[in-house]
PAFILUM-551539 format. One record per atom (N, C-alpha, C): x, y, z. Coordinates in steps of 0.2 Angstrom, whole numbers, plus 5000, padded with zeros to 4 digits. Example, Ala and Ser with C-alpha at 12.3 -4.5 7.8 and 13.67 -1.06 7.14 Angstrom:
2
506649725039506249785039506649845039506449895035506849955036506450005039
***
This chain:
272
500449945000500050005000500450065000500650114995500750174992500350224993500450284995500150334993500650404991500650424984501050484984500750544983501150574988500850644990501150714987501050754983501150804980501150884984501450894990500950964992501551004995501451045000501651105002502251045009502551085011503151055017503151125023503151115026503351165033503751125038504251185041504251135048504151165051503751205054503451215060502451215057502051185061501151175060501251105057500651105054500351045053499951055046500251065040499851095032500151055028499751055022500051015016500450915018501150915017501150845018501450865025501550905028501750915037501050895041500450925036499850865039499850795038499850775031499550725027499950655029500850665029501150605029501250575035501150605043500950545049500550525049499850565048499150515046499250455043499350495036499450415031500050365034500550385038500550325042500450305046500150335050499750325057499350255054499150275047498650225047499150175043499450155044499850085041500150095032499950165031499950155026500950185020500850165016501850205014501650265011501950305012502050395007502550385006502550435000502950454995502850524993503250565000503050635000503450664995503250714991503550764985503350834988503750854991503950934993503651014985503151034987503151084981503351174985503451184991503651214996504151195000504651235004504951235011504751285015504451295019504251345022504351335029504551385035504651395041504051395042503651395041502851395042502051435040501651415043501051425035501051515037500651535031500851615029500251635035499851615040499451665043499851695051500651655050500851695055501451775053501651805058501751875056502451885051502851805051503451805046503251755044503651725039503651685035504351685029504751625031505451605028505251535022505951535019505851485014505551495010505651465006505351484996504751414995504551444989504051394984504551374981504751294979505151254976505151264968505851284965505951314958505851204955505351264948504851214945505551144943506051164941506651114939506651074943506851094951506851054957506151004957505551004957504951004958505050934951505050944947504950934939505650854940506150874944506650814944506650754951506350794956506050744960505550694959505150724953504450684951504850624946505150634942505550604938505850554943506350564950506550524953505850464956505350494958504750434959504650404951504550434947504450374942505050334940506050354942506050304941506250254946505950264953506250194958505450164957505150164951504450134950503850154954503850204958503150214963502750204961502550254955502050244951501750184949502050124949501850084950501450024953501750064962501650024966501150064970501150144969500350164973499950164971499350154975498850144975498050204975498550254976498450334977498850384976498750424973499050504970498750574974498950594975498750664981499250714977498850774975499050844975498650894978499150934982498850984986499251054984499251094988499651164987500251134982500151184974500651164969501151224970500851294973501751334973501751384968501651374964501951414957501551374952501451414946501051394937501551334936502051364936502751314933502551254936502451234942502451204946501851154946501351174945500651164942500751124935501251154931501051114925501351054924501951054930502350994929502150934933501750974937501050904941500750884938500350924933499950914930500350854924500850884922501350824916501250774920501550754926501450704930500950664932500350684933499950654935499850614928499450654921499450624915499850554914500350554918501050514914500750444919500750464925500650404932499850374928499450434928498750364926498750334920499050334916499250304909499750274912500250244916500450204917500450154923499950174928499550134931498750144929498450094926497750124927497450104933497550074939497450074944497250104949497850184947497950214950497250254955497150274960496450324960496850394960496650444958497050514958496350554964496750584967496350624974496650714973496250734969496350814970496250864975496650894978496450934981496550994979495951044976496351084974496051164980496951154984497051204986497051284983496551314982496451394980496451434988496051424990495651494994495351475001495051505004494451495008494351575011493851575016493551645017493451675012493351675007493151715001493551744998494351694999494951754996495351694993495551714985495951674983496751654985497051624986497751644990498451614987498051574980498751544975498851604970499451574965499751634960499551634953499351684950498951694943499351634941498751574937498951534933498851454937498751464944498851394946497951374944497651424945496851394945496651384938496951394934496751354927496951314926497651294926497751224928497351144932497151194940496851144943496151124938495751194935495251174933495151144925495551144920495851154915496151054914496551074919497050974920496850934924496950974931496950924936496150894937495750924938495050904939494650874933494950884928494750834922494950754923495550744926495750694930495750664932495650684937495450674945494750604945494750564950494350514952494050544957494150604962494250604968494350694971493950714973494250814973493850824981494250854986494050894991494050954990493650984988493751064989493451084995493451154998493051175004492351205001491851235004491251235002491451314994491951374998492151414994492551374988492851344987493251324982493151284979492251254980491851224975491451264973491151344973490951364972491251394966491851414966492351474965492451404958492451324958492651284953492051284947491451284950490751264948490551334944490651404950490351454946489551464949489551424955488951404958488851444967488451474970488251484974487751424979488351414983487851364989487651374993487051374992486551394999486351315000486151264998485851225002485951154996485751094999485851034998485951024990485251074986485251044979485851114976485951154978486551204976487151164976487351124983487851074983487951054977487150984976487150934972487450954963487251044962487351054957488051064955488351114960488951114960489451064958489250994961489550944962489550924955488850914953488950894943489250934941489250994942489951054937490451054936490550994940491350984940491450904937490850864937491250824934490750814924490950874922490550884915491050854909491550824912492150804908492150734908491950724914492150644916491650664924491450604929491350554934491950584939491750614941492050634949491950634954492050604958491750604968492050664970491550704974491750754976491850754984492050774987491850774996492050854997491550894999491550965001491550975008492151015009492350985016492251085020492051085026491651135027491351175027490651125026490051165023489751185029489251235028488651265031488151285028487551225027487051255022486651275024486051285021485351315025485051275031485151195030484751145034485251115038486151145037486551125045486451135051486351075055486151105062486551175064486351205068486551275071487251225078487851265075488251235079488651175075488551155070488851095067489051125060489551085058489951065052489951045049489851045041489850955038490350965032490350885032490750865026490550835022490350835017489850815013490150765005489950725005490150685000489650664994489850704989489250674982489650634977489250554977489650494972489250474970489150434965488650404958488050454962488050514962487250544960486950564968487450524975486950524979487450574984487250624990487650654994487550595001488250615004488150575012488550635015488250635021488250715022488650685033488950715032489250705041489550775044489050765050489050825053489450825060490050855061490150875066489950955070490050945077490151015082490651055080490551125080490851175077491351195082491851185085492351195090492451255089492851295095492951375095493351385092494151335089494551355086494651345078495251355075495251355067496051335065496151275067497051275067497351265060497551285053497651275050497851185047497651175041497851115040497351055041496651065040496351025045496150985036495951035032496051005026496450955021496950965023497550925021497550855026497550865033497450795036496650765033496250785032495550735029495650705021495950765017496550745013496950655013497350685017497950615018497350565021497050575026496750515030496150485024495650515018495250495015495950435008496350465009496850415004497150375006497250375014497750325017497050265017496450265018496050225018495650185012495750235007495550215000496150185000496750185002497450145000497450055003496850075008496950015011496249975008496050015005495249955002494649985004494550045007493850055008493550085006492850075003492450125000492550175003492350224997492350314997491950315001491250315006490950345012491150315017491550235018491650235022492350255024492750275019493450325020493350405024492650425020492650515020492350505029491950435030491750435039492350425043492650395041493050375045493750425045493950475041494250515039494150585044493350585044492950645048492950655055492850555056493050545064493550575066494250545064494950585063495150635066494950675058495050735062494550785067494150755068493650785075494050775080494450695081494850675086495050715088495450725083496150785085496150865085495450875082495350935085495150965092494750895095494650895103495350895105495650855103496250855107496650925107496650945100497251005099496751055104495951065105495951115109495851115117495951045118496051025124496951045127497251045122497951045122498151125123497451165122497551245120498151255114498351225109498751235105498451265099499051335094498651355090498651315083499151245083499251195080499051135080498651125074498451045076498850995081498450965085498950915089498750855088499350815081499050755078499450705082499850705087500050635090499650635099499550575102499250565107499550615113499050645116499450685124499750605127500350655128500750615135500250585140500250525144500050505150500150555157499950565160500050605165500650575171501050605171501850575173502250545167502050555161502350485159502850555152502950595155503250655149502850695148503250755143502850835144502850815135
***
């Protein structure tokens, strides 16, 4: 069991594969993380070091996974945060190349643009994702903004969703899972994450906890691929993915931290 992961790196937080690859091996599974950033950490604190990864570098690590054969040993593809256009197109090469030479493969899109109402990648990656990658894609997490912003569609409520969701797959057959929604008919105080596959939504709602720790979509991300890696239908992946990260968000705010806290608290006496 393989999964390779295309997205953002930090080392300090929990975003892009600094989320994705403990999960995916929490859960038993192998990654094949591909850095498209280095970053001292995500841009919503008051500095920010490290660059977006030059498209050469990016474009010859990929090259390094097709030849110690990954491609054809995973069983899942993840793209998240591409960085730069450059950098988008050579994913975009990549992916093409990997499902023409496994067609087994499932591809899992995420296409990181935005959220709160504000675009936050560089002229040029959004046509790609919508243009290459989502044409491709078996599998697309966007947030409820960046299915809206993909569709052209405004989501107020379940059949808004449902349409949105076919706008995206006008090319081909696409599961979507729209990851925090708020529709008209969301309980007051709850979450959800909603999944639309062959035609039907499955909808799962969590408590809307007081915090917002960056990252929380890249772990639903890894954890929905580490389970499709291991054989399990798409709802029961996106449930079991949801439970997940609820865990760890009780935990992170139990823990008062302003980062997810994806490994177990200490025992009491047993370490800090």
């Amino acid at each position: 069991m393989l999964v390779i992961s295309i997205q953002s790196q930090v080392v300090h937080g929990h975003v892009g594969n600094s989320a994705a690859v403990y999960a995916i091996q929490a859960e038993g599974v192998n990654v094949a993380a591909v850095p498209t950033t280095l970053l001292s950490n995500h841009p919503r604190y008051p500095s920010l070091r490290g660059r977006v990864l030059e498209t050469e570098l990016v474009a010859d690590l990929l090259t390094g996974v097709e030849e110690r054969g990954l491609v054809d040993e995973a069983a899942v593809l993840v793209t998240g945060y591409l960085g730069s256009p450059g950098n988008a197109a050579v994913i975009a090469d990549f992916v093409e190349r990997a499902l023409t030479r496994n067609s087994r493969l499932v591809y899992l899109c995420d296409p990181v643009i935005g959220d709160d109402g504000r675009v936050y990648v560089a002229d040029g990656i959004l046509d790609v994702v919508r243009h290459r990658l989502l044409p491709a894609a078996n599998l697309t997490t966007p947030n409820q903004f960046e299915l809206e912003l993909l569709s052209g569609l405004t989501i107020m409520d379940a059949q808004d969703l449902r349409a949105a969701c076919s706008a995206l797959a006008v090319s081909g057959r696409i599961d979507v899972v729209a990851t925090g929604c708020t529709l008209a008919d969301t309980p007051e105080g709850q979450v959800e994450t909603i999944l639309f596959a062959s035609g039907q939504l499955s909808r799962f709602a969590t408590p809307r906890l007081p915090i917002r720790p960056s990252g929380t979509g890249d772990l639903l991300t890894g954890l929905i691929a580490a389970h499709l890696a291991k054989g399990e239908a798409i709802e029961a992946a996106v449930r079991l993915a949801v439970e997940t990260v609820f865990a760890v968000l009780v935990r992170t705010e139990g823990a008062g931290t302003a980062e997810m806290w994806l490994v177990p608290l200490p025992m009491p006496g047993r370490g800090t």
